[in-house]
Each structure stands twice: as C-alpha cells, then as structure tokens.
Jmol script that loads the backbone (N, CA, C; Angstrom):
load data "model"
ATOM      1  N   UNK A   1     194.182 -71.091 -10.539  1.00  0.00           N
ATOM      2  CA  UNK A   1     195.293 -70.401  -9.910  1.00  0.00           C
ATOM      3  C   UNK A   1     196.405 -70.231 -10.946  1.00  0.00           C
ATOM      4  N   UNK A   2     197.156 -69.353 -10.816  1.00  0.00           N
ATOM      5  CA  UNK A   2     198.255 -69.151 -11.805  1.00  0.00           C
ATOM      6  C   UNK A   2     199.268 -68.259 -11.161  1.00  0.00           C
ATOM      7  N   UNK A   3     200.174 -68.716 -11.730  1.00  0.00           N
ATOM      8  CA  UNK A   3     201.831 -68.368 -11.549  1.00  0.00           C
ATOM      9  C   UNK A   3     202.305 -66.846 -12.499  1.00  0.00           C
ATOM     10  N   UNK A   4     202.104 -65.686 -11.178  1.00  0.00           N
ATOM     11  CA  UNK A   4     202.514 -64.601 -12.325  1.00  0.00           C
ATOM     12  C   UNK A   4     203.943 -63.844 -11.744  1.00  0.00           C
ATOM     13  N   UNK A   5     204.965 -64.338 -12.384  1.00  0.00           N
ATOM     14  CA  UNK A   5     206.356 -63.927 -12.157  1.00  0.00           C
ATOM     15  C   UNK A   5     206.519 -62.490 -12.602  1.00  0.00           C
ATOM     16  N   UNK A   6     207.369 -61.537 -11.502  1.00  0.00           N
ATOM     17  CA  UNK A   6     207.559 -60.270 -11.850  1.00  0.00           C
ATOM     18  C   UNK A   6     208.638 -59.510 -12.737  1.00  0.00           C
ATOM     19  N   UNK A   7     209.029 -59.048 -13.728  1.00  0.00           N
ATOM     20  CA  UNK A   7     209.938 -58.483 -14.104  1.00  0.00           C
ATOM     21  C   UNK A   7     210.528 -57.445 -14.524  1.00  0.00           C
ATOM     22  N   UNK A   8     211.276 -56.739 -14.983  1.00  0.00           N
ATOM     23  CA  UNK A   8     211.571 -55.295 -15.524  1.00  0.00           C
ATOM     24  C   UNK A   8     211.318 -55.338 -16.747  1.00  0.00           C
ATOM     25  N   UNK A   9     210.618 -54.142 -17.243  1.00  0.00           N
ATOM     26  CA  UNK A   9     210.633 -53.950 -18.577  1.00  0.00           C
ATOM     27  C   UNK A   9     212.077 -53.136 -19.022  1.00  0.00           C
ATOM     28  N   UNK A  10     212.143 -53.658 -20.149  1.00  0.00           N
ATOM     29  CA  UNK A  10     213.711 -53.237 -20.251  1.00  0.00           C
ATOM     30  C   UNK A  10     213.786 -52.702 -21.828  1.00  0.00           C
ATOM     31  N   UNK A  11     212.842 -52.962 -22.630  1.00  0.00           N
ATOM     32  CA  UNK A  11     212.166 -52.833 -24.102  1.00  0.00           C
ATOM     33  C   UNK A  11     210.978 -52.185 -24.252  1.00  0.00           C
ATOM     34  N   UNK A  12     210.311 -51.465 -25.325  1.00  0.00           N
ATOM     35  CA  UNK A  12     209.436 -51.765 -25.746  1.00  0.00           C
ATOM     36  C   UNK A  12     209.100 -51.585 -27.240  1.00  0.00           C
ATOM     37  N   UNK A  13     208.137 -52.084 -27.650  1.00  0.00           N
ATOM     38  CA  UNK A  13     208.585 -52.083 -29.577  1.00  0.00           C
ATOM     39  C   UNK A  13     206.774 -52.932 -30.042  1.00  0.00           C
ATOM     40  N   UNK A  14     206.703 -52.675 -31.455  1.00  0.00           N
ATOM     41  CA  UNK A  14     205.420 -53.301 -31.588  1.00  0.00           C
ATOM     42  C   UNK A  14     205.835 -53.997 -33.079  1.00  0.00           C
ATOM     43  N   UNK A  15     204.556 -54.741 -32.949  1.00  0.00           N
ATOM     44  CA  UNK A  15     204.994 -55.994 -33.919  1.00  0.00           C
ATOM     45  C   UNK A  15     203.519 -56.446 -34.514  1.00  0.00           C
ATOM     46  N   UNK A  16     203.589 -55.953 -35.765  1.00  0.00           N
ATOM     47  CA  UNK A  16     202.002 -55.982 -36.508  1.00  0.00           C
ATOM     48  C   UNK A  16     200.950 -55.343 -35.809  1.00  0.00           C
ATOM     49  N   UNK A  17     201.309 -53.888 -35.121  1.00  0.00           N
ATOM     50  CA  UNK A  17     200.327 -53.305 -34.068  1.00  0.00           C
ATOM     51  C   UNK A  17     199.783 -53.746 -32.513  1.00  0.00           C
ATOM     52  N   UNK A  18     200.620 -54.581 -32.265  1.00  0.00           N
ATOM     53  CA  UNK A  18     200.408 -55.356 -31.020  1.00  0.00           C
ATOM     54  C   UNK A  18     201.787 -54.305 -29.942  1.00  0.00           C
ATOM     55  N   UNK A  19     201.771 -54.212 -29.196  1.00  0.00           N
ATOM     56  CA  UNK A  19     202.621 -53.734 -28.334  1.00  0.00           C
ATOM     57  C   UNK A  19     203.208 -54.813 -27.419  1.00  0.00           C
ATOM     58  N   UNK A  20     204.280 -54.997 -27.637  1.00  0.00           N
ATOM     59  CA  UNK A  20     205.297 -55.975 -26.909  1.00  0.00           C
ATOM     60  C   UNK A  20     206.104 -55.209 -25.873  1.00  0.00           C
ATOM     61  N   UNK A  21     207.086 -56.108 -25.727  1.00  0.00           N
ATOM     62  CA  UNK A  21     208.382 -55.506 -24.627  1.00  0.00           C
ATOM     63  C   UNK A  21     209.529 -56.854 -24.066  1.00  0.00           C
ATOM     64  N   UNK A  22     210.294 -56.186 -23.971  1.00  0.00           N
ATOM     65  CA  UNK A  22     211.604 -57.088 -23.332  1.00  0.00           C
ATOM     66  C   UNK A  22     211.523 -57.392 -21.895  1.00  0.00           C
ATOM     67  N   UNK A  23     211.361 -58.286 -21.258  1.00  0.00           N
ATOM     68  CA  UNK A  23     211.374 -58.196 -19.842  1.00  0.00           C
ATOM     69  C   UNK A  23     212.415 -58.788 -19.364  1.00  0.00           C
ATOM     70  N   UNK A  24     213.151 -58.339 -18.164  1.00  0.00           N
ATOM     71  CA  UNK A  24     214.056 -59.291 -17.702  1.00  0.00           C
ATOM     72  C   UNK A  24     213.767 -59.583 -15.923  1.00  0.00           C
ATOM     73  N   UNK A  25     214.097 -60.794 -16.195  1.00  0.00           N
ATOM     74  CA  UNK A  25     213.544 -61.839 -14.932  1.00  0.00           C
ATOM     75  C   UNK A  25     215.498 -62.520 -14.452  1.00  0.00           C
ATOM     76  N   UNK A  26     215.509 -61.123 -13.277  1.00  0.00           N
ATOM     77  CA  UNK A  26     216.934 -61.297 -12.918  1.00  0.00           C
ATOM     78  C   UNK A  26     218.023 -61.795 -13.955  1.00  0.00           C
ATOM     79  N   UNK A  27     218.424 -60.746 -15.382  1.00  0.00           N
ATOM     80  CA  UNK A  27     219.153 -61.010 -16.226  1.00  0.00           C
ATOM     81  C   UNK A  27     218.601 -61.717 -17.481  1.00  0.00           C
ATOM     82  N   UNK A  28     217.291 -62.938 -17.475  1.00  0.00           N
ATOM     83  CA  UNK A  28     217.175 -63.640 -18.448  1.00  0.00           C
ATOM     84  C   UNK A  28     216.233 -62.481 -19.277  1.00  0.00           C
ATOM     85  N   UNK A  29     216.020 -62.644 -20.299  1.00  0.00           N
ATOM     86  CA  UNK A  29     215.431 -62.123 -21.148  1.00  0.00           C
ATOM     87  C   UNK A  29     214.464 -62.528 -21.885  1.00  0.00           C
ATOM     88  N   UNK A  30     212.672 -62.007 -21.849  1.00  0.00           N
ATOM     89  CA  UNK A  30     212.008 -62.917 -22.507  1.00  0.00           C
ATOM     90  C   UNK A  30     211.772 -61.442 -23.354  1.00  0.00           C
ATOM     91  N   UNK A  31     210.815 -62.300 -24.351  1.00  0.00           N
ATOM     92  CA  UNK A  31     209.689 -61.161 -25.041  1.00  0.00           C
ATOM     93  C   UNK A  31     208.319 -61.485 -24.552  1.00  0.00           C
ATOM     94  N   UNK A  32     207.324 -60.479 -24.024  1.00  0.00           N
ATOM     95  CA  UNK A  32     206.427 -60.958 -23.817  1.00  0.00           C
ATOM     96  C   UNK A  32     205.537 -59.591 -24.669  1.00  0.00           C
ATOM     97  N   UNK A  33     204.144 -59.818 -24.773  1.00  0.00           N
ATOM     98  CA  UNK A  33     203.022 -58.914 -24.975  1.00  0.00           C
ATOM     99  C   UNK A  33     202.548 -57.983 -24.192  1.00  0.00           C
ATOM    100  N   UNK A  34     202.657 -56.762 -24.246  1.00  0.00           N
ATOM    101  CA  UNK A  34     201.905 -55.632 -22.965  1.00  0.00           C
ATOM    102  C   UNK A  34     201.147 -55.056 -23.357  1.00  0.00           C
ATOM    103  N   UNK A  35     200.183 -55.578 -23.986  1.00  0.00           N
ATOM    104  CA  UNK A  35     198.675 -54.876 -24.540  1.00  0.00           C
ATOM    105  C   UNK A  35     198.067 -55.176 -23.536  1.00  0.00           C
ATOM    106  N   UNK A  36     197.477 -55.622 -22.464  1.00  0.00           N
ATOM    107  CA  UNK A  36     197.189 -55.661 -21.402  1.00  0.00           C
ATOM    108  C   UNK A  36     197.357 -54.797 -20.447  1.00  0.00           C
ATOM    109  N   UNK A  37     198.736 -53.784 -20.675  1.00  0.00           N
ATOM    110  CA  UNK A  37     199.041 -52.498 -19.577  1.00  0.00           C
ATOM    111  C   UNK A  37     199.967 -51.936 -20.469  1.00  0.00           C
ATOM    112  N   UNK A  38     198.873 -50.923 -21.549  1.00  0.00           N
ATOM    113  CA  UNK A  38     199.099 -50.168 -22.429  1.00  0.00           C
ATOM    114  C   UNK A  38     200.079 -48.629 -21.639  1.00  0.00           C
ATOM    115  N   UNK A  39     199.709 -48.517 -20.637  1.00  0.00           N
ATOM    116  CA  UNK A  39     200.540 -47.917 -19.234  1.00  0.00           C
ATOM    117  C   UNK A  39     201.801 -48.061 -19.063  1.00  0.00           C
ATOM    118  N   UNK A  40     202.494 -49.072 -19.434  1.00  0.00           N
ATOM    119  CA  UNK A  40     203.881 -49.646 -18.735  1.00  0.00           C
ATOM    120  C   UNK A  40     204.939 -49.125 -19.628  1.00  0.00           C
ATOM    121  N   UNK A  41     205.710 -48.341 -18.749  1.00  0.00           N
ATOM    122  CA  UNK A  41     206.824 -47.821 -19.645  1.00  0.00           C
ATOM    123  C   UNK A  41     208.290 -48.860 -19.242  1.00  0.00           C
ATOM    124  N   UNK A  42     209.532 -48.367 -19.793  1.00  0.00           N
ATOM    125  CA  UNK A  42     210.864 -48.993 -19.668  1.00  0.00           C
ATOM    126  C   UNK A  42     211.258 -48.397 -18.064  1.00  0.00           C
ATOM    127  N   UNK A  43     211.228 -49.786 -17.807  1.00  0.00           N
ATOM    128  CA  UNK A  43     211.777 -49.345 -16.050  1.00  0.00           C
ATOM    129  C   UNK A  43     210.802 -49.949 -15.640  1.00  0.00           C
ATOM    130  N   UNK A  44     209.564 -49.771 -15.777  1.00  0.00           N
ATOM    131  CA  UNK A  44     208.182 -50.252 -14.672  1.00  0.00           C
ATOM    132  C   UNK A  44     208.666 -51.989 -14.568  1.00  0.00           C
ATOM    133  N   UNK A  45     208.344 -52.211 -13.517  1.00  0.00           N
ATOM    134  CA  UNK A  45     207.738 -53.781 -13.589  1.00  0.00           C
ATOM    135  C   UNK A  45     206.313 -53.911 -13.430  1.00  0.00           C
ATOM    136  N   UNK A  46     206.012 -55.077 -13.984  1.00  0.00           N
ATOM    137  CA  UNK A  46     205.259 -56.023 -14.306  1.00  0.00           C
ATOM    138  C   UNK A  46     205.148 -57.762 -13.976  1.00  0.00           C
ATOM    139  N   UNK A  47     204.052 -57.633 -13.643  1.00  0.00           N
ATOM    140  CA  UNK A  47     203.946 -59.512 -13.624  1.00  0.00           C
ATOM    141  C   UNK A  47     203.363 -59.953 -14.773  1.00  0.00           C
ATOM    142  N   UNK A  48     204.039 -61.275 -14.894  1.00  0.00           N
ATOM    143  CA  UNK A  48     204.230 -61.620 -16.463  1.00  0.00           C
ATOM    144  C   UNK A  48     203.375 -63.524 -15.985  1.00  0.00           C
ATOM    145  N   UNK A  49     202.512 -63.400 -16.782  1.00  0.00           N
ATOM    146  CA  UNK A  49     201.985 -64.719 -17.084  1.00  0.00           C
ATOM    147  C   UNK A  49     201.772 -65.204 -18.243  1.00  0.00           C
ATOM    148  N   UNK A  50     202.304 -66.654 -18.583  1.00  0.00           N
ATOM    149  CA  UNK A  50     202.418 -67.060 -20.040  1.00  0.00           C
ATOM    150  C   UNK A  50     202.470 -66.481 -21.152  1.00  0.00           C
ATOM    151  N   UNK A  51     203.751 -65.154 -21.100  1.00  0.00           N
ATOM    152  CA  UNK A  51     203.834 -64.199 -21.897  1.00  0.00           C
ATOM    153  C   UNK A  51     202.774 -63.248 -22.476  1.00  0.00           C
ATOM    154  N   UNK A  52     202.202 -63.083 -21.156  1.00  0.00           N
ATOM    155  CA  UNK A  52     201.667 -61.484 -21.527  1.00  0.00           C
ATOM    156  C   UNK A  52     201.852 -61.041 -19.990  1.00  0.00           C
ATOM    157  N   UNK A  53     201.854 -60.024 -20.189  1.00  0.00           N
ATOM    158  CA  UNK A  53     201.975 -58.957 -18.457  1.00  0.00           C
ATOM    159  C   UNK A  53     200.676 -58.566 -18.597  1.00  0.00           C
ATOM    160  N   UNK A  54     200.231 -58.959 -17.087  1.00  0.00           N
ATOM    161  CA  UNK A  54     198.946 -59.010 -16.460  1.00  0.00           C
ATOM    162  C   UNK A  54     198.494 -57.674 -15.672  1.00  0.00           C
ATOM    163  N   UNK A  55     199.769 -57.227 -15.477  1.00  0.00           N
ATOM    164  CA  UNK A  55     199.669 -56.001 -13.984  1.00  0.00           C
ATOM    165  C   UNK A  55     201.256 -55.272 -14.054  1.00  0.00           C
ATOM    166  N   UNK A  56     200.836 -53.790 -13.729  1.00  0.00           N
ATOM    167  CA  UNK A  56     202.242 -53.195 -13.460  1.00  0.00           C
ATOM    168  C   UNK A  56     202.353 -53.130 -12.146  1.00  0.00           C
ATOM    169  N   UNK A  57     203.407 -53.243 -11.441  1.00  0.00           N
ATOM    170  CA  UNK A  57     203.935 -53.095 -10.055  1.00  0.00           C
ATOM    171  C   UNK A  57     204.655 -51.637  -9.878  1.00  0.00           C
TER     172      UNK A  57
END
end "model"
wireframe off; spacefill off
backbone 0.3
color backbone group
C-alpha cells in the first residue's frame, strides 16, 4: 500500500534528460520527477509518491 499525496505542478525543467517539475503541496514546494506522466503540463495536478508523480488528476 502506499501513500500518494496530490499536488500542483507549478514548474517544469529537465535535469541530465530526465524531466522533473516543481510541485506544490498547499504552498510547500518539492522537486519531484515526472517521467512517469510525460503528459503533465504547469497547472495539472498530480499524485506524487516518494518523489516521482505516479498519475495526473
């Protein structure tokens, strides 16, 4: 079972060819990985598990 918290993408940017993004989780700000939902633009949310986003919402 696992814990997948939802957030806004608020970034996106790549880093040695990997596709990342900024997410914010009511104000806080992580970086996580979105090679997983090569799909997800700035604005979409996403659920985010142990820094990678799993799913767009």
């Amino acid at each position: 079972m696992c814990l997948g918290i939802p957030g806004k993408i608020v970034e996106k940017f790549e880093v040695g060819g990997l596709e990342m993004g900024k997410i914010s989780f009511g104000g806080l700000i992580k970086e996580v990985c979105l090679a997983y939902v090569p799909e997800a633009e700035v604005g979409d949310y996403a659920v985010i598990h142990v820094g990678f986003a799993i799913s767009r919402i």
